[in-house]
TIZA-572693 format. One line per 8 residues: number of its first residue (from 1); their letters; for each residue y, z, x of N, C-alpha, C, O. Coordinates in steps of 0.001 Angstrom, whole numbers, plus 500000, padded with zeros to 6 digits. Layout:
NUM> A> Y,Z,X,Y,Z,X,Y,Z,X,Y,Z,X ~ ...
//
This chain:
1> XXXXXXXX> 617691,147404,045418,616731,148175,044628,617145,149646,044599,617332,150230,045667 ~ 617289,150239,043493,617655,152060,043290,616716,152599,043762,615649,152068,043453 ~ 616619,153865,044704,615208,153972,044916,615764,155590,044742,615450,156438,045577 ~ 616593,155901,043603,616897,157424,042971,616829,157522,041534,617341,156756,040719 ~ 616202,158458,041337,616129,158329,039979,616680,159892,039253,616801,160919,039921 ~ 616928,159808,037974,616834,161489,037371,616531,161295,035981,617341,161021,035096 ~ 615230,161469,035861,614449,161640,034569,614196,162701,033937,613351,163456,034419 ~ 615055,163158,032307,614537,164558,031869,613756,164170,031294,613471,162983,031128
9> XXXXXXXX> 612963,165613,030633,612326,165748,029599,611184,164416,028976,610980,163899,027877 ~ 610620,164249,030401,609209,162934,030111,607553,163398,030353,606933,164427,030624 ~ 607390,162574,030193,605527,162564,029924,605033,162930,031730,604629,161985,032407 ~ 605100,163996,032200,604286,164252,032896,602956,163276,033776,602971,163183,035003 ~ 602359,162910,033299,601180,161342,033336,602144,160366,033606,601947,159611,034558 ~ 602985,160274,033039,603244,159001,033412,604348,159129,034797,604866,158235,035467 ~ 604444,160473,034888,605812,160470,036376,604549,160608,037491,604757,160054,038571 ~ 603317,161270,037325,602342,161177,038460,601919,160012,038488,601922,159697,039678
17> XXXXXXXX> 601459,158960,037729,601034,157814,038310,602248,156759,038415,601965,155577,038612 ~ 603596,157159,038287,604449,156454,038586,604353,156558,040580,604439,155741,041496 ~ 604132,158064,040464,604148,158465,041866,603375,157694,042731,603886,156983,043596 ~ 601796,157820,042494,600805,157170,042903,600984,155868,042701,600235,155425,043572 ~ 601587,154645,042007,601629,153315,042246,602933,153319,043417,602778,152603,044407 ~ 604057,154035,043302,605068,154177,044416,603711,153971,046138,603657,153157,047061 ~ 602971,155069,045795,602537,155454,047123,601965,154463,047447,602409,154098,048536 ~ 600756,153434,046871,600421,152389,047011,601086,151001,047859,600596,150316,048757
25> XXXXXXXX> 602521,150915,047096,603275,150154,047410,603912,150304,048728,604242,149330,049404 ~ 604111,151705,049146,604241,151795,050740,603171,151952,051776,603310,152056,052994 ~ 601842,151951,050903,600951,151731,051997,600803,150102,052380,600562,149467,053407 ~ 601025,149853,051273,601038,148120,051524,601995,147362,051877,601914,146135,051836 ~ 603188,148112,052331,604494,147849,053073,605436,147297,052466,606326,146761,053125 ~ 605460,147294,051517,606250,146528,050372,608216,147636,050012,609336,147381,049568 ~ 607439,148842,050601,608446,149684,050367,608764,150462,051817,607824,150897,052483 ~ 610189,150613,052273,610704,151172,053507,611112,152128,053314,610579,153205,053579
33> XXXXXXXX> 612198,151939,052784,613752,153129,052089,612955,154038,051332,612226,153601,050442 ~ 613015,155234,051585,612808,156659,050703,612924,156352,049380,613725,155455,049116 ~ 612270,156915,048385,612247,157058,046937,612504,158373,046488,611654,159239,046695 ~ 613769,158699,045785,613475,159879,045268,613790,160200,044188,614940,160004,043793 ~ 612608,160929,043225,612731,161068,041923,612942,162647,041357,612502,163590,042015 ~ 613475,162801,040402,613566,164268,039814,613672,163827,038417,614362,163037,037772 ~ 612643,164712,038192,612178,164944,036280,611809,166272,036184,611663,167159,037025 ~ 611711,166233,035193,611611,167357,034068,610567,166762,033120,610702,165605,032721
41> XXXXXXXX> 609174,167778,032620,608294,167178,031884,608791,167774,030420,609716,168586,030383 ~ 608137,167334,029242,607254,168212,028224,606222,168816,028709,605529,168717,029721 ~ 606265,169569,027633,605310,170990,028039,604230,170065,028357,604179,168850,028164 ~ 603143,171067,029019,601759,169966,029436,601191,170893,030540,602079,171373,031245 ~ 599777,171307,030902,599397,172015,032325,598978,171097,032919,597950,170508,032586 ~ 599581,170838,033765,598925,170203,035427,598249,170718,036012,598725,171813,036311 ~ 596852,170498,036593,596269,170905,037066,595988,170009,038409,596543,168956,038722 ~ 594710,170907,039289,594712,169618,040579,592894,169125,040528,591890,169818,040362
49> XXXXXXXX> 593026,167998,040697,591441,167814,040778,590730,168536,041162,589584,168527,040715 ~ 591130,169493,042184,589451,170718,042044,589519,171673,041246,588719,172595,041404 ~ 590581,171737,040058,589988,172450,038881,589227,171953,038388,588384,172678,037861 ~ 589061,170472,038262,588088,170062,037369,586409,170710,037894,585457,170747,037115 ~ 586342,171172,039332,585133,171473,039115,584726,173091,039154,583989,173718,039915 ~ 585521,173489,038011,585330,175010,037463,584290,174996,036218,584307,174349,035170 ~ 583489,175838,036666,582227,175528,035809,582382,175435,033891,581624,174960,033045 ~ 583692,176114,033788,583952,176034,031957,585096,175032,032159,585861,174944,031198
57> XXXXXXXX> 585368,174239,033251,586699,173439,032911,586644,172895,031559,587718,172814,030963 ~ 585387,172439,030865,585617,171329,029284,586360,172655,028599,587465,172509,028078 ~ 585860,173645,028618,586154,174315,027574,587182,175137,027720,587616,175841,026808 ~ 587618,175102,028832,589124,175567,029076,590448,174663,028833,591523,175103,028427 ~ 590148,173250,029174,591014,171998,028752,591077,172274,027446,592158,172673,027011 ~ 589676,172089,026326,589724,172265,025329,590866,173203,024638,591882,172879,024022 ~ 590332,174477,024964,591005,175272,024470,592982,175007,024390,593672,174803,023391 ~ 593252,175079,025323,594535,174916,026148,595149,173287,025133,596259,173293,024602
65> XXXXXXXX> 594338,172225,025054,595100,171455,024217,594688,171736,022448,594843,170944,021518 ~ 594287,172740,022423,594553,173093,020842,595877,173388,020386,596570,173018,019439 ~ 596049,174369,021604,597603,174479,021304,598476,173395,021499,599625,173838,021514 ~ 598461,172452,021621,599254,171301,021563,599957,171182,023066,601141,170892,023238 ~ 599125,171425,023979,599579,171448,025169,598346,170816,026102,597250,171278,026420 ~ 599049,169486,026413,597887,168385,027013,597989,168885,028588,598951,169195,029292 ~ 596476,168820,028837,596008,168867,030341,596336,167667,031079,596347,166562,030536 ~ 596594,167843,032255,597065,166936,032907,596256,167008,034631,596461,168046,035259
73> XXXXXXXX> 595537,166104,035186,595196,166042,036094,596069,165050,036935,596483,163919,036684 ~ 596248,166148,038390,596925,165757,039683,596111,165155,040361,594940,165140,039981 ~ 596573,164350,041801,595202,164301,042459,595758,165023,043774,595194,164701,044820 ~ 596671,165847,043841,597041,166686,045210,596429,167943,044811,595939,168043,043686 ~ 596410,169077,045776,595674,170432,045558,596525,171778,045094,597657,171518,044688 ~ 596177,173072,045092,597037,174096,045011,596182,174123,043175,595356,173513,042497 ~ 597066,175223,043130,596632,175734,041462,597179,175523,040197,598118,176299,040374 ~ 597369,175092,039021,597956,175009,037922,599181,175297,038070,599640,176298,038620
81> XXXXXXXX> 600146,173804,037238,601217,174690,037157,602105,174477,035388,602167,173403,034788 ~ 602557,175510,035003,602751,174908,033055,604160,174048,033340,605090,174512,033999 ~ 604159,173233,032967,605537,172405,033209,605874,172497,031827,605180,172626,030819 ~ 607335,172383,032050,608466,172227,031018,609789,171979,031090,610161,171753,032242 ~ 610789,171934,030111,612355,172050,030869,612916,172868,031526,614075,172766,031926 ~ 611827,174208,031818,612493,175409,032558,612606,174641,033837,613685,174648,034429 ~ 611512,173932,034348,611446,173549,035783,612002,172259,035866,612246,171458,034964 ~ 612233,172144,037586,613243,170598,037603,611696,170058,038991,611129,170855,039738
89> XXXXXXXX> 611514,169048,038929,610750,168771,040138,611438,167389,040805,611730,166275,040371 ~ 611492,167768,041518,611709,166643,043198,610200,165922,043780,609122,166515,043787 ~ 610390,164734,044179,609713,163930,044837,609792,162749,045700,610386,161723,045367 ~ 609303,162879,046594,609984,162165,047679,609090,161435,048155,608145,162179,048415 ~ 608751,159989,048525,608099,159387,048857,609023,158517,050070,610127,157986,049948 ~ 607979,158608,051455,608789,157593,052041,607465,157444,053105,606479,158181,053088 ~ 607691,156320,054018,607195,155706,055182,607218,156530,056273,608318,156979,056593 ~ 606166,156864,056981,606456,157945,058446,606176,157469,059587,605329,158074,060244
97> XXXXXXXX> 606820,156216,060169,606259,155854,061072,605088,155868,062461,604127,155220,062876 ~ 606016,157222,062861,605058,158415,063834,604210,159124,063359,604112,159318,062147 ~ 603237,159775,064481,602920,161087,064072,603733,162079,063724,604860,162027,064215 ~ 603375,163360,062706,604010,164526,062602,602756,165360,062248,601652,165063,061792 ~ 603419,166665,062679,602338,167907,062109,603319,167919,060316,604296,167614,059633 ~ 602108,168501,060450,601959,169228,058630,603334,170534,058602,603753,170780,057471 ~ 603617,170873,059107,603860,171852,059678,605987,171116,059283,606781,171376,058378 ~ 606063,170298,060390,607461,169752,060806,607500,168663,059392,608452,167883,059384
105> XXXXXXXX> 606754,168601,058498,606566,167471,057620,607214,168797,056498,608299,168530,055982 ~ 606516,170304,056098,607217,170617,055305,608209,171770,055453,608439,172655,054628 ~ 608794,171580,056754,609818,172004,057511,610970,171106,056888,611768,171752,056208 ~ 611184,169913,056972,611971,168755,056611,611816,169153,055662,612611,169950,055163 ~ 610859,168791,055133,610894,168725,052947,612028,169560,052391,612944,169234,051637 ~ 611755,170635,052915,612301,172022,052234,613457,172503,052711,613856,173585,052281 ~ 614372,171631,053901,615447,171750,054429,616682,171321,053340,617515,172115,052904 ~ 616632,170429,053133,617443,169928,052143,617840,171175,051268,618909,171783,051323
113> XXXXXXXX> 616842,171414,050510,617035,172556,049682,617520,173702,050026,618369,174133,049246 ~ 617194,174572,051235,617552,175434,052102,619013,175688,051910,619546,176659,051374 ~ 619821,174119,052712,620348,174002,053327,621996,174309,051964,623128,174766,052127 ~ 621118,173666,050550,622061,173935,049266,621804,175250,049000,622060,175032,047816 ~ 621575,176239,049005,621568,177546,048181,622447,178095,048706,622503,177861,049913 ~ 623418,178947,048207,624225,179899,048406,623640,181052,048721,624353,181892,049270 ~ 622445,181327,048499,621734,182585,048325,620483,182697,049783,619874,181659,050041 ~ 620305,183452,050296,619519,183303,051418,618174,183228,050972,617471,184007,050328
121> XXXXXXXX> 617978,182086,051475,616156,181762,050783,615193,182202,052170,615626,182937,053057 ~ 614246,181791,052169,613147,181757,053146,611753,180892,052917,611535,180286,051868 ~ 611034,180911,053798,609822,180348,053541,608340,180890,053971,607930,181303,055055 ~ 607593,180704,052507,606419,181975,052415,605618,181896,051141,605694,181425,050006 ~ 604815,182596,051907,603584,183391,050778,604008,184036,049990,604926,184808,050265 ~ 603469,183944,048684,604170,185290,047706,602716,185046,047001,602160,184098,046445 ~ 602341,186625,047368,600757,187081,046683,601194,187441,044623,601943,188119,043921 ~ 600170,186490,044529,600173,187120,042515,601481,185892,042223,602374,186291,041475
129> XXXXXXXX> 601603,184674,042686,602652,183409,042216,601880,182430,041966,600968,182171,042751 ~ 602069,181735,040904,601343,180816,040704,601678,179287,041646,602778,178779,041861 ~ 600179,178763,042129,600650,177949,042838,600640,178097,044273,600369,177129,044985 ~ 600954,179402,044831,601078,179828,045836,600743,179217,047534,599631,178802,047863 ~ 601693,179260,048279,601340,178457,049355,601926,179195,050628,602049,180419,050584 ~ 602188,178687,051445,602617,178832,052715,604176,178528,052678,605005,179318,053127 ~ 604324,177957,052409,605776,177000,052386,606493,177235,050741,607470,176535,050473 ~ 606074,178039,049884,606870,178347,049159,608416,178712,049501,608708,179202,050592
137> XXXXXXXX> 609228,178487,048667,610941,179149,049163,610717,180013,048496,609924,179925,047558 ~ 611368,181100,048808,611701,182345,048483,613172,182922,048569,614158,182613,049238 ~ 612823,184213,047295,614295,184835,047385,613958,186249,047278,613233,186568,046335 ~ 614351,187132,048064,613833,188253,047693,612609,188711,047720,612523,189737,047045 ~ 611600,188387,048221,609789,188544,048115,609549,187682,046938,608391,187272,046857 ~ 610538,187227,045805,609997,186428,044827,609925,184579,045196,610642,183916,045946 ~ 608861,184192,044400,608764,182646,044649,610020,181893,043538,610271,182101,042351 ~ 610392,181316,044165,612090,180596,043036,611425,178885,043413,612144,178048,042866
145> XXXXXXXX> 610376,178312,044119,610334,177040,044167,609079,176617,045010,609327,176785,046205 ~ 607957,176179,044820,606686,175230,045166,607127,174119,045621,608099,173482,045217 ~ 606044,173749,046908,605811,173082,047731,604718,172167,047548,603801,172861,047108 ~ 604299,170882,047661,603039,170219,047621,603341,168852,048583,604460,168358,048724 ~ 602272,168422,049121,602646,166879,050224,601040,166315,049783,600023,166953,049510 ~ 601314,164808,049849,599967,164051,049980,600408,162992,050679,601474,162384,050585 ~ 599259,162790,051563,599213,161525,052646,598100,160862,052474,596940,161205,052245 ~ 598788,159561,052664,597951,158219,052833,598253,157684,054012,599421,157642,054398
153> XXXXXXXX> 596931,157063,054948,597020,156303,055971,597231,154982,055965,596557,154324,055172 ~ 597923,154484,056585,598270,152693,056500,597238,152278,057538,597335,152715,058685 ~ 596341,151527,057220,595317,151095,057922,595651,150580,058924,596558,149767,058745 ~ 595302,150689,059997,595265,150000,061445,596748,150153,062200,597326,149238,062786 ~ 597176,151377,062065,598294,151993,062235,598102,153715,062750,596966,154188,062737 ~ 599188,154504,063153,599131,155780,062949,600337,155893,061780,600517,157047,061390 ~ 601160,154901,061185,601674,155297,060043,601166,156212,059067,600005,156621,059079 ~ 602120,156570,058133,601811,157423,056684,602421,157362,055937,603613,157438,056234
161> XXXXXXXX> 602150,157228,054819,602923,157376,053463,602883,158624,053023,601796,159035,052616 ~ 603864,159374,053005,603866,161205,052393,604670,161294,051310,605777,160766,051215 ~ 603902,162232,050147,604843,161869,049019,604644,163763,048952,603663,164473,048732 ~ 606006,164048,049239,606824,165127,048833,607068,166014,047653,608216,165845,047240 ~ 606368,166937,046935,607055,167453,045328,607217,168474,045905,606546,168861,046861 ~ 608658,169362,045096,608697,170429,044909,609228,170341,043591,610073,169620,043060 ~ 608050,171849,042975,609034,172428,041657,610076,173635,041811,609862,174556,042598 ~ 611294,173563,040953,612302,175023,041089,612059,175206,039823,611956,174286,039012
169> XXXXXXXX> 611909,176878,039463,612356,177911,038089,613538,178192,038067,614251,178914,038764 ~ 613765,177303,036852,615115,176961,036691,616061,178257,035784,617204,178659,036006 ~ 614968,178723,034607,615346,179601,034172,614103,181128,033632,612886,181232,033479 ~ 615466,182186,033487,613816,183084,033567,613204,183247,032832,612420,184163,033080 ~ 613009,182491,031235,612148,182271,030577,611119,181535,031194,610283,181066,030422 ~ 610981,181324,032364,609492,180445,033004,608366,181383,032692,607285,181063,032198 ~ 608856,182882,033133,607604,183418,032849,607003,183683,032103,606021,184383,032353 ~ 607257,183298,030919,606109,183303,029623,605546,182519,029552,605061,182258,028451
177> XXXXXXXX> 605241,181568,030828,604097,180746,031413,602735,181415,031658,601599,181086,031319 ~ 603293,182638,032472,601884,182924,032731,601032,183610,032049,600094,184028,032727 ~ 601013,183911,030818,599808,183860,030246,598814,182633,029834,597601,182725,029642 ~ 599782,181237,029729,598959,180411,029605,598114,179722,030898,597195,178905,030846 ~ 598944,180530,032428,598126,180456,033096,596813,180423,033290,595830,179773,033645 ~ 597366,181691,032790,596063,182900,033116,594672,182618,031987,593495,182777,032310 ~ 595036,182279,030960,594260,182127,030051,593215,180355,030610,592069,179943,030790 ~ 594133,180072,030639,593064,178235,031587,592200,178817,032327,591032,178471,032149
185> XXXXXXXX> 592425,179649,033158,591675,180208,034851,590906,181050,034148,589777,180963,034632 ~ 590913,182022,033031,589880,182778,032760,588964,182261,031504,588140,183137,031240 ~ 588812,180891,030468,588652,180319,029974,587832,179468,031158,586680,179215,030804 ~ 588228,178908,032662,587180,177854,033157,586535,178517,033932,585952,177923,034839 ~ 586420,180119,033810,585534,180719,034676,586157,181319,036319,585505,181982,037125 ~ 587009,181037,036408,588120,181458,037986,588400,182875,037419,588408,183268,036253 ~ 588648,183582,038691,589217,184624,038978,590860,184641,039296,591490,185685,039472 ~ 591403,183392,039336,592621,183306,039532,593571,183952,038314,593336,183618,037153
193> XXXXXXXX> 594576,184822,038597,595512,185269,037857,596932,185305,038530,597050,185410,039751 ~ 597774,185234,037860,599257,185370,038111,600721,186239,037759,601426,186344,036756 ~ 600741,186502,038422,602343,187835,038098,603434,187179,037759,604231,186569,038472 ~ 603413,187342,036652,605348,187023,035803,606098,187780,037335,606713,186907,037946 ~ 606151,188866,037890,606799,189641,038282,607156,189167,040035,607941,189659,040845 ~ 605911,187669,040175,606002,187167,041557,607517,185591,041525,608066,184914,042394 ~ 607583,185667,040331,608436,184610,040489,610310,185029,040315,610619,186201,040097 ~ 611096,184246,040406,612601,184271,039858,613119,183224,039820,612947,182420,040735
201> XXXXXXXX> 613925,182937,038714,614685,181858,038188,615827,181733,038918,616585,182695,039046 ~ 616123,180324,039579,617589,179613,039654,618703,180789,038316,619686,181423,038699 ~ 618376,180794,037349,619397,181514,036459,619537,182792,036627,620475,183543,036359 ~ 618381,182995,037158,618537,184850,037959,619619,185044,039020,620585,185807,039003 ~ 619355,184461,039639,620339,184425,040880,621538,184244,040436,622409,184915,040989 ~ 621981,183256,039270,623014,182826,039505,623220,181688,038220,622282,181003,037811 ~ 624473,181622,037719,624935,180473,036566,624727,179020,037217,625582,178540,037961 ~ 623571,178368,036901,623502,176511,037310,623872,176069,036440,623644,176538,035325
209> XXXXXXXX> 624674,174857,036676,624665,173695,035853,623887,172941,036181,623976,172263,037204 ~ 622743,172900,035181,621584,172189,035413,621696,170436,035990,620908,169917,036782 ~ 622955,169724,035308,622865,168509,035745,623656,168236,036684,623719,167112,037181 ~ 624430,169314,037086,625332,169162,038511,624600,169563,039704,625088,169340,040812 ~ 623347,170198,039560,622563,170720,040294,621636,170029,040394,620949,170210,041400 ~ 621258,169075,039529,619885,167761,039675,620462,167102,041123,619983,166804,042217 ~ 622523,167033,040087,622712,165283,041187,623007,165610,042533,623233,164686,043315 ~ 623053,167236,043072,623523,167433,044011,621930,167454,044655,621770,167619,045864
217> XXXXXXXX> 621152,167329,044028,619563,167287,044651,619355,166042,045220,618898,165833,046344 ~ 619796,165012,044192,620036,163723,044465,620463,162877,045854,619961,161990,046544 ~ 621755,163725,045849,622326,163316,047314,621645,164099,048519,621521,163682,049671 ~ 621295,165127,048087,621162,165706,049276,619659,165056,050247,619727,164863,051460 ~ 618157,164752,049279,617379,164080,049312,617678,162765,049443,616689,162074,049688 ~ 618399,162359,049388,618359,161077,049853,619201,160203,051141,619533,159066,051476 ~ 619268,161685,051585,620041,160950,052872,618920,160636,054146,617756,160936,053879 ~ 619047,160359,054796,618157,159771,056340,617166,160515,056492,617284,161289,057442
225> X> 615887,160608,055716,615103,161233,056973,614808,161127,058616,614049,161928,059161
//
């Protein structure tokens, strides 16, 4: 069974509940070996289920798919993010036998990646980034790549099923994202806003070849956790 994939330029909806039937299938043990996928959506905002309970969410969805840009509900947390071909996302689903902290869970995640940059990254907060977390990578005080994990318990076990995303800004046209950020969050009533000026592109840093740089994601994720 392939359990690697590299999908461009697809339906968003359908790579998250591809995700979520994956996760299923290793709670129900059916799946051992790591899964790892990388796509690229059409345009589309992802959001996470507790946007939905922003008091103008109808009329912020609304708005937002006039422009021909479909809302998309996650069921992991963190804040909006505009997907497109600028960004490449990783996902990793696998079996955790043991316990782990949260902590050593996206310590691992984000090693892989680390471990490929030529460029000295780090890991962090970056105030005014969309998305923003703890475990963001960084370059420079700027955010270049998001972090997200969801766990499921295997019943009558201390097992887990953890499914892994990160997104990278691939190029620096990403940031003419954030006005459509910004416009969702102030349309559903949030105070949330975002700085073009908190992020930097993979192409900032440096000339990628976007598909030599997927497959080297490829290998690198998929060796032994």
């Amino acid at each position: 069974m392939d359990n690697r994939h590299i999908t461009f330029v697809t339906d968003a909806r359908l790579q998250l509940q591809r995700e979520q039937d994956l996760m299923l299938q290793y709670r129900q043990q059916r799946r051992l070996e790591p899964t790892v996928r990388l796509w690229q959506a059409k345009p589309c905002l992802v959001v996470s289920a507790i946007d939905r309970n922003l008091p103008a969410f109808a009329v912020a969805q609304a708005a937002i798919e006039a422009q021909d840009i479909p809302v998309v509900i996650r069921n992991s947390g963190g804040s909006a993010v505009f997907q497109n071909e600028q960004l490449l996302n990783i996902s990793r689903i696998y079996y955790q036998p043991k316990p782990i902290s949260v902590q050593q869970s996206y310590q691992r995640m984000c090693r892989p990646l680390l471990d490929m940059m030529t460029e000295k990254m780090t890991l962090g907060s970056v105030s005014g980034a969309f998305c923003d977390g703890a475990f963001n990578i960084v370059y420079k005080a700027k955010k270049i790549a998001g972090t997200a994990q969801r766990w499921l318990a295997i019943p009558h076990t201390k097992a887990k099923v953890i499914l892994e995303h990160i997104v990278i800004i691939l190029r620096k046209d990403y940031c003419q994202a954030m006005p459509v950020l910004n416009d969702f969050y102030r349309l559903a009533g949030s105070d949330k806003r975002f700085n073009a000026d908190a992020i930097v592109s993979l192409e900032e840093i440096g000339t990628v070849d976007e598909a030599h740089f997927a497959e080297q994601l490829l290998v690198a994720y998929s060796k032994p956790i």
